[in-house]
VOBA-608537 format. One line per field, with one value per atom (N, C-alpha, C): residue in three letters; atom name; x, y, z. Coordinates in nm, 4 decimals, decimal comma, always signed. Each point is the difference from the previous one (the first is absolute). Layout:
<recs>
residu = (ala:...)
atome = (CA:...)
px = (X:...)
py = (Y:...)
pz = (Z:...)
</recs>
This chain:
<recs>
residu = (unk:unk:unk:unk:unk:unk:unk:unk:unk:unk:unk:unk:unk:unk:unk:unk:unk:unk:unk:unk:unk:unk:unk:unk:unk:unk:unk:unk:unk:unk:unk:unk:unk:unk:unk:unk:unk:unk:unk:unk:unk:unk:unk:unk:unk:unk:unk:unk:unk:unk:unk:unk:unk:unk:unk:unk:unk:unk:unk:unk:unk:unk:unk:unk:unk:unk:unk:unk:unk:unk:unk:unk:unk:unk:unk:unk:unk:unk:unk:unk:unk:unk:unk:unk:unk:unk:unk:unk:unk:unk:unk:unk:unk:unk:unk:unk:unk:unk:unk:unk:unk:unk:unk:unk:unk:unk:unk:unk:unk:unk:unk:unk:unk:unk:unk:unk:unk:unk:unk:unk:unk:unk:unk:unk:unk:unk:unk:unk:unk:unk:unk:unk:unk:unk:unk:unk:unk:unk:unk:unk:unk:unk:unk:unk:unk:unk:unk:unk:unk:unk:unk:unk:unk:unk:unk:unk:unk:unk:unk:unk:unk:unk:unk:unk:unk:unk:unk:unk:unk:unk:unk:unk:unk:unk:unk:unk:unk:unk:unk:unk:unk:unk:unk:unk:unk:unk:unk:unk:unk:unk:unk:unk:unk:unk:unk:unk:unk:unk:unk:unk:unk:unk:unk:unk:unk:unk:unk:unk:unk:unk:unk:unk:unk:unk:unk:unk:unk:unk:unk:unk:unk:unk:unk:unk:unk:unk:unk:unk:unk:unk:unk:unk:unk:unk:unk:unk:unk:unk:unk:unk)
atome = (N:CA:C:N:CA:C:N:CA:C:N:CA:C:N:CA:C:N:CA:C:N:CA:C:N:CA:C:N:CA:C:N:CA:C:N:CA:C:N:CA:C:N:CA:C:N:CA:C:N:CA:C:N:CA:C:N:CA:C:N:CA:C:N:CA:C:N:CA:C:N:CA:C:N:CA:C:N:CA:C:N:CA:C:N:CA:C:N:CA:C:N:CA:C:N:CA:C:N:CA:C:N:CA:C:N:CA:C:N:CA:C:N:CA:C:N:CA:C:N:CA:C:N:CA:C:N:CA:C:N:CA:C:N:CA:C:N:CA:C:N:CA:C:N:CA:C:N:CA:C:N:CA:C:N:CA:C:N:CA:C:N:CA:C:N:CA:C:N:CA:C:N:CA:C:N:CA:C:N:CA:C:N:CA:C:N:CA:C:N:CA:C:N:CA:C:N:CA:C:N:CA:C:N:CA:C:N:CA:C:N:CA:C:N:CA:C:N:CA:C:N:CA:C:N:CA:C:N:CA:C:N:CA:C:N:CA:C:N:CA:C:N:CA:C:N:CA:C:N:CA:C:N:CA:C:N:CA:C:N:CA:C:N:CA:C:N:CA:C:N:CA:C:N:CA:C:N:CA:C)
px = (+0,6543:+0,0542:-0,0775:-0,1419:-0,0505:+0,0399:+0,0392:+0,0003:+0,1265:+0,0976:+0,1512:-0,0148:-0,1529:+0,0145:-0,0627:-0,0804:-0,0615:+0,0853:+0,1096:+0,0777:+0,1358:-0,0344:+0,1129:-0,0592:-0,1790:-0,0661:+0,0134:-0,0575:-0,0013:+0,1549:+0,1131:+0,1293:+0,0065:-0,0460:-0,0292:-0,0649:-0,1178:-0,0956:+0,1074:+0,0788:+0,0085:+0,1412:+0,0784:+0,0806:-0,0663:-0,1397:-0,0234:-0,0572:-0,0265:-0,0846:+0,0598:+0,1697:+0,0860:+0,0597:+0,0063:+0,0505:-0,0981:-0,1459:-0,0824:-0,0234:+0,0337:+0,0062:-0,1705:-0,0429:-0,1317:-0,0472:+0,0592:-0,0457:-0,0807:-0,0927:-0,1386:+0,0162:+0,0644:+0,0159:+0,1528:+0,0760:+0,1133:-0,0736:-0,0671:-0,0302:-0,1011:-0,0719:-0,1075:+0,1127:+0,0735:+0,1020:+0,0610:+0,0534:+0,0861:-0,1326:-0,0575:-0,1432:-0,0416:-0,0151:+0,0357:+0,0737:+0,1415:+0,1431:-0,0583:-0,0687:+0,0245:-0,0866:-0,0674:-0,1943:+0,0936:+0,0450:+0,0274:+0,1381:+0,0981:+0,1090:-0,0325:-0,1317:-0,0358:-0,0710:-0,0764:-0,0699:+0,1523:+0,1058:+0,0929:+0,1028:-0,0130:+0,0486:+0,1677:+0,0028:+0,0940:-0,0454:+0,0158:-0,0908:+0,1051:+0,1012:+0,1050:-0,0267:+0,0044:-0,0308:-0,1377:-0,0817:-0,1602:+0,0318:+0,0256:+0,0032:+0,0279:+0,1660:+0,0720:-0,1016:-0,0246:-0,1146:-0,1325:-0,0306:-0,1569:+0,0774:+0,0558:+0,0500:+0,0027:+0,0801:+0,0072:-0,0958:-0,0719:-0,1641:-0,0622:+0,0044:-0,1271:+0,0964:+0,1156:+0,0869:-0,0685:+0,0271:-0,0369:-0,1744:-0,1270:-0,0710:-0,0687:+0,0786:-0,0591:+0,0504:+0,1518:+0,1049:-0,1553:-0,0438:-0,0901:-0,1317:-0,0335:-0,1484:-0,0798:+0,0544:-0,1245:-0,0841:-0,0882:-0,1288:+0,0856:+0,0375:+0,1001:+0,0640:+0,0313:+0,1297:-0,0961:-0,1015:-0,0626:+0,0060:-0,0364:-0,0126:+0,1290:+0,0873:+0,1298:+0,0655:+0,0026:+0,0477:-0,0698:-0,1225:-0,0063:+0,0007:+0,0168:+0,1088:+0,0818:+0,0973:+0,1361:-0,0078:-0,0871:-0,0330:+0,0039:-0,0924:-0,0470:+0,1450:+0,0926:+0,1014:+0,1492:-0,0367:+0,1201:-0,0518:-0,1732:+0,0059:+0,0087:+0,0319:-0,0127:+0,2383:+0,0294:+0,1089:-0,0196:-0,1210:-0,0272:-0,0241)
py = (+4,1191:+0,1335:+0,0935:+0,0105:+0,0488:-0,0123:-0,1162:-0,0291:+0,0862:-0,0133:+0,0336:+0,1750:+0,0706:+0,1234:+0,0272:-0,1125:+0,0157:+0,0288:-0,1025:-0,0276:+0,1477:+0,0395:+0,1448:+0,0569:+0,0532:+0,0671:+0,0240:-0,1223:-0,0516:+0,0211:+0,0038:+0,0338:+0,1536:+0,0656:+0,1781:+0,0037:-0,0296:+0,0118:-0,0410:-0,0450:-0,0937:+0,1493:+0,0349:+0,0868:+0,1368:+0,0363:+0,1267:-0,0499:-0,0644:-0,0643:+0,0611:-0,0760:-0,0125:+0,1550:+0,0896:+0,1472:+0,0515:-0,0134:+0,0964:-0,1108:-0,0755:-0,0544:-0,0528:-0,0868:-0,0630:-0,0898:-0,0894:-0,1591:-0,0594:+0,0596:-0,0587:-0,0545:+0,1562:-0,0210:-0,0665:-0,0102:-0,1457:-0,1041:-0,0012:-0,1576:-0,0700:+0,1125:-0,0404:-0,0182:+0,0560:+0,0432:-0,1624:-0,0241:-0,1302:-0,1044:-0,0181:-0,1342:+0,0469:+0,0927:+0,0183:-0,0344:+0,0367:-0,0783:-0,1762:-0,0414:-0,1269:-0,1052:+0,0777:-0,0109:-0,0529:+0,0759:+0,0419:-0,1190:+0,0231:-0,1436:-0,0955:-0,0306:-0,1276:-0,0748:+0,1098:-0,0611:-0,0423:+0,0914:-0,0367:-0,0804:-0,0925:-0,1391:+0,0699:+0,1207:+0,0592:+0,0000:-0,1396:-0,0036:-0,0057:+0,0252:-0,0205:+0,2015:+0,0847:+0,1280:+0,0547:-0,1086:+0,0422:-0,0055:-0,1124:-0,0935:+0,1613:+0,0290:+0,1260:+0,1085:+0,0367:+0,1292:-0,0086:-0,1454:+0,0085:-0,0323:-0,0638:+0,0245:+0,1490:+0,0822:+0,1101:+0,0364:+0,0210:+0,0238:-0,0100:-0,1084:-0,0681:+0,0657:+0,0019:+0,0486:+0,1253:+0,1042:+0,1276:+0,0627:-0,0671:-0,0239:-0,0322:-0,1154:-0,0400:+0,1057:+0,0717:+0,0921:+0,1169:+0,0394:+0,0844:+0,0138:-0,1411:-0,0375:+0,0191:-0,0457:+0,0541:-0,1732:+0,0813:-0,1325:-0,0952:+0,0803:-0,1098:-0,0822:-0,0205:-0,0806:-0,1628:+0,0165:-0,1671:-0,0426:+0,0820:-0,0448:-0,0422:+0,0810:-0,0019:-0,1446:+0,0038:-0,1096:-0,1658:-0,0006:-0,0747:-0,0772:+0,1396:-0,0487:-0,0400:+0,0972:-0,0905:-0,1447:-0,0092:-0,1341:-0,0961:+0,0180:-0,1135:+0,0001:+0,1461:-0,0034:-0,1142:+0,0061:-0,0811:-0,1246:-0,0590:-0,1436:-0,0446:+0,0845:-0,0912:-0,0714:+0,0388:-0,1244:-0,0890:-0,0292:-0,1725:-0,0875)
pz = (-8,8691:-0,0032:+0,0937:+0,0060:+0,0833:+0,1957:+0,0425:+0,0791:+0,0338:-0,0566:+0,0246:+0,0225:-0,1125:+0,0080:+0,1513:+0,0470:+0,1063:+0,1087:+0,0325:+0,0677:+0,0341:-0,1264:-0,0330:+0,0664:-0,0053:+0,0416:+0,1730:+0,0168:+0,1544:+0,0928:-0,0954:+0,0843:-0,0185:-0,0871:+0,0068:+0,1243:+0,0087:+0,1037:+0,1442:-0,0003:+0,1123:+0,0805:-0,1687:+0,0454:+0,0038:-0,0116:+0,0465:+0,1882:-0,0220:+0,1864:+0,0831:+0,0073:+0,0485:+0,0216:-0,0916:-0,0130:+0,0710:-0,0209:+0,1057:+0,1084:+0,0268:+0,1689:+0,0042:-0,1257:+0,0554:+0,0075:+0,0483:+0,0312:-0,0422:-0,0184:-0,0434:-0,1773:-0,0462:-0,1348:-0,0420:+0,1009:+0,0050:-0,0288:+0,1125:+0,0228:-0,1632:-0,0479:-0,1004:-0,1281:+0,0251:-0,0961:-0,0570:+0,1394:-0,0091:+0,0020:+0,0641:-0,0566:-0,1762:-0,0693:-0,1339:-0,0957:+0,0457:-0,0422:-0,0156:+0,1048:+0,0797:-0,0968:-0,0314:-0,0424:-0,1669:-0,0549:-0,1271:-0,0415:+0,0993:+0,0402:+0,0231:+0,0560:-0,0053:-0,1238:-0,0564:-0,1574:-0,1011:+0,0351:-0,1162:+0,0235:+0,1532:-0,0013:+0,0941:+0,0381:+0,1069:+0,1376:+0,0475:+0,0905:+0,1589:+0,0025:+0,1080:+0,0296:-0,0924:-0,0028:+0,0304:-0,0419:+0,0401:+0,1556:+0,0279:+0,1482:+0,0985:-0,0456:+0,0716:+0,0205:-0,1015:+0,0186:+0,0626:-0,0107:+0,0472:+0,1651:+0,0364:+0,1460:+0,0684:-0,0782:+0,0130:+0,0166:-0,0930:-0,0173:+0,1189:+0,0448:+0,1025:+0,1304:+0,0101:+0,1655:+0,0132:-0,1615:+0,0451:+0,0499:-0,0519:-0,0295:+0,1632:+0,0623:+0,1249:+0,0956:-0,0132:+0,0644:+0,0518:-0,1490:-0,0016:+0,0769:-0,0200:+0,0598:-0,1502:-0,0866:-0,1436:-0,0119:-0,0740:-0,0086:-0,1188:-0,0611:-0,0945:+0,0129:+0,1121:+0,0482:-0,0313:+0,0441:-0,0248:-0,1444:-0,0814:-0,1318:-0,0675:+0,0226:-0,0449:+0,0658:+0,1555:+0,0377:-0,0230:-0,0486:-0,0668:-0,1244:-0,0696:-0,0925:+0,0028:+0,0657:+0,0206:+0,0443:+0,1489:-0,0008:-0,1491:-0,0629:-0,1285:-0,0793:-0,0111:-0,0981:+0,0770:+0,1287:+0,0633:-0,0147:-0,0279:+0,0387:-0,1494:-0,1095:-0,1304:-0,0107:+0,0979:+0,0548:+0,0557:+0,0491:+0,0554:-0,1437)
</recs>
């Protein structure tokens, strides 16, 4: 239950970003969503957002972009 409130949370966050135009807090927004979708086994939705995540992130030049994209990395290789 927590996770799902997380996930509510993290799509608030994601729709104020987006209204004041700030990428930064998009991008943390959706690796949140992603973070939170992936513990609860929604992992085709983690996948979407942390992409997102990591496009906007590198778009930017933020230091985040490594951490995030290696996540994503590890979250795409648990399909091998």
């Amino acid at each position: 239950m927590k996770l799902l409130l997380e996930i509510h949370f993290m799509n608030q966050a994601l729709q104020l970003a987006r209204q004041v135009h700030s990428p930064l807090d998009e991008a943390r927004a959706l690796e949140g969503a992603a973070r939170c979708q992936a513990r609860t086994g929604e992992r085709m939705a983690a996948l979407a957002n942390l992409r997102q995540a990591v496009g906007i992130y590198q778009r930017i030049g933020s230091a985040e972009a490594e951490q995030a994209a290696a996540f994503l990395t590890a979250l795409e290789a648990e399909d091998d």
